[in-house]
N, C-alpha and C positions, 0 to 999 in steps of 0.2 A: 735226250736233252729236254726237261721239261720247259717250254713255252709262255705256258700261261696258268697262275692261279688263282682256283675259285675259292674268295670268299663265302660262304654260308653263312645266315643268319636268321634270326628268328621270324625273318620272312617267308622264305623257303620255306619252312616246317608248317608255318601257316599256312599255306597252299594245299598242303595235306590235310590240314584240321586240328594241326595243335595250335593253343592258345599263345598272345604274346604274354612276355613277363608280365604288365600291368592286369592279366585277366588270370593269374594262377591261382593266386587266393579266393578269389569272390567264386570261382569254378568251384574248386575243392569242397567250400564251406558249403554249397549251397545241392553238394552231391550226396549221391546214397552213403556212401563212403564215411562220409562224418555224420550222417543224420543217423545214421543206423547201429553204428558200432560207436560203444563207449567205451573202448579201448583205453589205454593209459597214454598213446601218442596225442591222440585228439583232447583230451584232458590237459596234458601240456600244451597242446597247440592253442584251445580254449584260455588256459592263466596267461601265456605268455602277450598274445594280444590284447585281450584285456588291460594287461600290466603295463606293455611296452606302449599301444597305439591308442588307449581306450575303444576297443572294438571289442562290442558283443558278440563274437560269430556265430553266436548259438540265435540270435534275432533272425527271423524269416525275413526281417524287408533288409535282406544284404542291397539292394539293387540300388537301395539309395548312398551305399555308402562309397568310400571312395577309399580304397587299399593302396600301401606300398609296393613296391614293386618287389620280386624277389631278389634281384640283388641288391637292394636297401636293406632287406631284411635279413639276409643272411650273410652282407657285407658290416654289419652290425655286431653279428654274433664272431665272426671270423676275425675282427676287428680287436672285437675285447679279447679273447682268445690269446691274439698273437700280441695283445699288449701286458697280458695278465691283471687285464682287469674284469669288474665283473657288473651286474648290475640288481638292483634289489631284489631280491627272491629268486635271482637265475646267478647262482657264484661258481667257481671254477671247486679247485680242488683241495678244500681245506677239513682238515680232522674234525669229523664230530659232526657236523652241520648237518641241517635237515635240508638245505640247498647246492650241498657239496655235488659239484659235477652236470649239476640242473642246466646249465650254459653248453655244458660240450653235446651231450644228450641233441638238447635242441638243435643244435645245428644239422644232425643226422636226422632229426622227425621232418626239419623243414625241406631237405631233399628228398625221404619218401616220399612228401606231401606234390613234388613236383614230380618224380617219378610215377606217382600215383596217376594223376592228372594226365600225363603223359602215355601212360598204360590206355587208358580204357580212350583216350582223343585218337591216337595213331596202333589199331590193331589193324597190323599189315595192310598198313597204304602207303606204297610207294612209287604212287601213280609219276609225278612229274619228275622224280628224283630215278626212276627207273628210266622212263623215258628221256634224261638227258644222258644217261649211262650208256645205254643201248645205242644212242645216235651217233655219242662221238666214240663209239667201239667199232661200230661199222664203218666208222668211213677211218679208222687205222690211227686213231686222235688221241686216243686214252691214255696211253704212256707219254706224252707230250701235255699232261694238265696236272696240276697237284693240287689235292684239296684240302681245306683248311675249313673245318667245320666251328664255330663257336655253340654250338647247338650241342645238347646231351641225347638228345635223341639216338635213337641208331637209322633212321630214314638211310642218308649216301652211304651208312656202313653195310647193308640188306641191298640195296641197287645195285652195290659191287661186288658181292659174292657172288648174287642170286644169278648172274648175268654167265646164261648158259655156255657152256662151252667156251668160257670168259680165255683162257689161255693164259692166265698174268694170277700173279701172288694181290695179298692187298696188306699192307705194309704201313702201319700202323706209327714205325718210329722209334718203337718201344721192347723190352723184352718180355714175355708171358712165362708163367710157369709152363703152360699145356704144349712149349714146343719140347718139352724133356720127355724123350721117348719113356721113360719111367711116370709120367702122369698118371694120377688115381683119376680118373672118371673117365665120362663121354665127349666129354668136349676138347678133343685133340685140336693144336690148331700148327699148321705146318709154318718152320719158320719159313720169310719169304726169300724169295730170290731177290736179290737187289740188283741183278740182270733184267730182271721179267716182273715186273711189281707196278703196281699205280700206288701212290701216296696217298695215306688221306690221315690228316695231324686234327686232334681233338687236343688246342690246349685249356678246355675249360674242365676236362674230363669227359668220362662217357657213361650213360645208363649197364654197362654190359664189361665193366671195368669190377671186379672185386679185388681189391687191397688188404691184404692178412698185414699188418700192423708187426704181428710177430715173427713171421717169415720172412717180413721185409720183399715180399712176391706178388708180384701183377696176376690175376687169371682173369682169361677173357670168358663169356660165354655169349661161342658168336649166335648169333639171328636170335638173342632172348635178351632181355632187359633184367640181368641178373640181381640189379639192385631190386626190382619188383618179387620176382618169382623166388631169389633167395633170401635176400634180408627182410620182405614185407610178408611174403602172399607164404612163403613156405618155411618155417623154422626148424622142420626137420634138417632142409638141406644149408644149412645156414653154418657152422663149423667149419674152419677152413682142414681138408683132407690130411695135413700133412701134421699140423700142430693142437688141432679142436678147438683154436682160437676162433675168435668172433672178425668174420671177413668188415671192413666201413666200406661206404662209398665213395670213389675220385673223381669226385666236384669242387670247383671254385669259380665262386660268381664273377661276374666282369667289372669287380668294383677298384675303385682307385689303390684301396688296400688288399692286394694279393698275397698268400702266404706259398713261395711256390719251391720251399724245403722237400716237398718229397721228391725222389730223386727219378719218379717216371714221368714227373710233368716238369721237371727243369730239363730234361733230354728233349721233351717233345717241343720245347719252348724253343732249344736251341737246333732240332732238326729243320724247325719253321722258319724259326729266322736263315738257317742256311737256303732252304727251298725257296722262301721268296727274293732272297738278295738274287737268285741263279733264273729267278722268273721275267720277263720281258713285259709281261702283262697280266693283273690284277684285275678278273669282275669280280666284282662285287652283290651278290645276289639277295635281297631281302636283311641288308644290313645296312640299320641306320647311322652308323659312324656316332655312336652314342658318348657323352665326356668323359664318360666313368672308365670305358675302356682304353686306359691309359695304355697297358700294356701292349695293345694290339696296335695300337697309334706309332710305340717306341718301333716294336718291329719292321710296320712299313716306314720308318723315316729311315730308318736303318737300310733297306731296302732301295728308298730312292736314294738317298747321297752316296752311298757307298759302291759307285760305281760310273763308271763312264757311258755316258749317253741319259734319254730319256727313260723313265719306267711309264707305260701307259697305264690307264686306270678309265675302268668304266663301272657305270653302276647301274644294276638292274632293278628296279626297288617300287615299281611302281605299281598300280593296283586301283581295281575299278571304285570311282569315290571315296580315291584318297584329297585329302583337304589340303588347299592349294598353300595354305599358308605351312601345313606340316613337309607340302614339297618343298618349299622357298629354303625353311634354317634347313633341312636337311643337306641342300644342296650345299648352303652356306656353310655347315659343317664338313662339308668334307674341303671344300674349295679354301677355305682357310687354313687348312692344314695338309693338304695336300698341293696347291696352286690352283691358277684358274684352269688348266688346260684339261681338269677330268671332262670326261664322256656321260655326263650325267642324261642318261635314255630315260623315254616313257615306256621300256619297255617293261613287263611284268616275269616272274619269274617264269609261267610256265609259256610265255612267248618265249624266253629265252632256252628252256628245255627242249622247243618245237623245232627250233630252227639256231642254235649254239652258234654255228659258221655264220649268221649277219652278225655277229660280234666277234667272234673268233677268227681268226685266219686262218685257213684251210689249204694245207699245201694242194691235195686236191681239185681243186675251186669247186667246192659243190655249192 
């Protein structure tokens, strides 16, 4: 019977060393990565800012400028997309044209671009995200939690495998090609047991997620960031095994316009909303209850009214020389859409990792 669900948010990850959305682009542009290679992505990465934002990215003093966030920017592209529309010199998919398809292209550059970022910020640090794994596995806690990452990362997805002598499946949600004993490669991945499993739902998508378009098939590739090493860093291994089709990545930003037709992220959507309705208590770790994520908002109302009694809710969010006024709306944001009764802690995530049971209840009492 799970208990309690952890939110994740780009808090979290920040405790490791990845950057938040408002810091992915002025990162990228200003790395070896684009200064060095003049690849054809960074070329459209270079027109498209230009075009859309009037940004030189190719200017050394980035430090003065001031970037969109990534889900502005790729709620943009995902936007016109799912409306059929297009915008000057980036058009969908029309005969003939020297810009034909220049729009979908982009959408995929601008996830390597965060993949990218996210590669060389988080090589294997799973400092505080192992450390809450570990703790609430020792004391008999871990099948009693479900997690609910918003993060592309794989940080809680590595803290859960890695976790020796773990005993339990990690269970995703979802179906993978690599549970078919008939699988072409290395990367088996056992279906789980839904007896002996911990939860952990990615509805924004995952870095380690490949989608063959033509198979209509998920494949995982667990403890690797397969978007990085298959579709950026390595083209040989880039074909998908079964059809030689071209694998995309399962990404969608947290913006108000979600496109969520494919049919592994509309299950995960609905495994989520099942797990949290069945949840008693929601922290919240390193997420700022942001407007844009409408959908995540629909879930948890769904959550609390649909059911008898209270849902608790706490938030763990906080961090040394954060600015009192970004505490105040934050608070205000959640307290307005949730009621006044949240749990709004000073405490910080990896307080929270140290010591889980001063927020969680502990059948134990540790």
């Amino acid at each position: 019977m799970v208990d309690t669900a952890i939110f994740l948010g780009a808090g979290a990850s920040k405790t490791e060393g990845a950057p938040l959305q408002g810091e992915l682009f002025k990162e990228y542009f200003s790395s070896h990565d684009f200064l060095r290679k003049n690849n054809k992505m960074n070329r459209e990465l270079t027109a498209f800012f230009l075009e859309m934002f009037k940004l030189n990215v190719k200017d050394r003093t980035l430090t003065n400028e001031s970037f969109p966030t990534f889900e502005e920017v790729l709620g943009l592209t995902d936007l016109a997309i799912l409306r059929k529309e297009a915008f000057r010199h980036f058009d969908l998919d029309n005969r003939d044209h020297s810009n034909s398809g220049r729009l979908r292209i982009m959408g995929q550059y601008l996830t390597f671009l965060v993949a990218t970022v996210l590669d060389k910020r988080l090589p294997g640090r799973l400092g505080h995200h192992r450390k809450l794994v570990r703790t609430l596995a020792g004391a008999d806690e871990l099948r009693n939690v479900v997690f609910v990452s918003t993060n592309y990362d794989i940080l809680i997805d590595n803290a859960l495998t890695d976790e020796p002598g773990r005993g339990f499946d990690l269970d995703y949600g979802i179906e993978f090609r690599n549970f078919d004993p008939s699988f072409v490669g290395d990367n088996h991945w056992r279906r789980p047991n839904l007896n002996n499993c911990v939860q952990l739902y990615k509805p924004h998508g995952s870095l380690n997620w490949l989608f063959c378009p033509s198979c209509g098939e998920l494949e995982i590739t667990p403890k690797e960031k397969g978007v990085v090493t298959r579709l950026i860093s390595d083209f040989t291994k880039k074909p998908c095994s079964r059809c030689a089709g071209a694998f995309s990545p399962l990404i969608v930003p947290p913006t108000f316009y979600k496109d969520l037709n494919n049919v592994f992220l509309s299950t995960i959507w609905n495994r989520t909303d099942i797990a949290v309705q069945k949840a008693k208590h929601i922290v919240f770790c390193g997420y700022s209850f942001p407007d844009a994520d409408i959908h995540i908002k629909y879930l948890l109302k769904r959550a609390q009214t649909n059911r008898d009694g209270d849902l608790e809710f706490t938030v763990v969010n906080h961090f040394p020389g954060k600015d009192p006024d970004q505490t105040k709306q934050e608070k205000y944001r959640y307290e307005r859409f949730l009621g006044k009764k949240v749990n709004y802690t000073t405490k910080s995530f990896q307080d929270f990792c140290n010591d889980p049971f001063d927020v969680i209840p502990h059948a134990g009492g540790v």
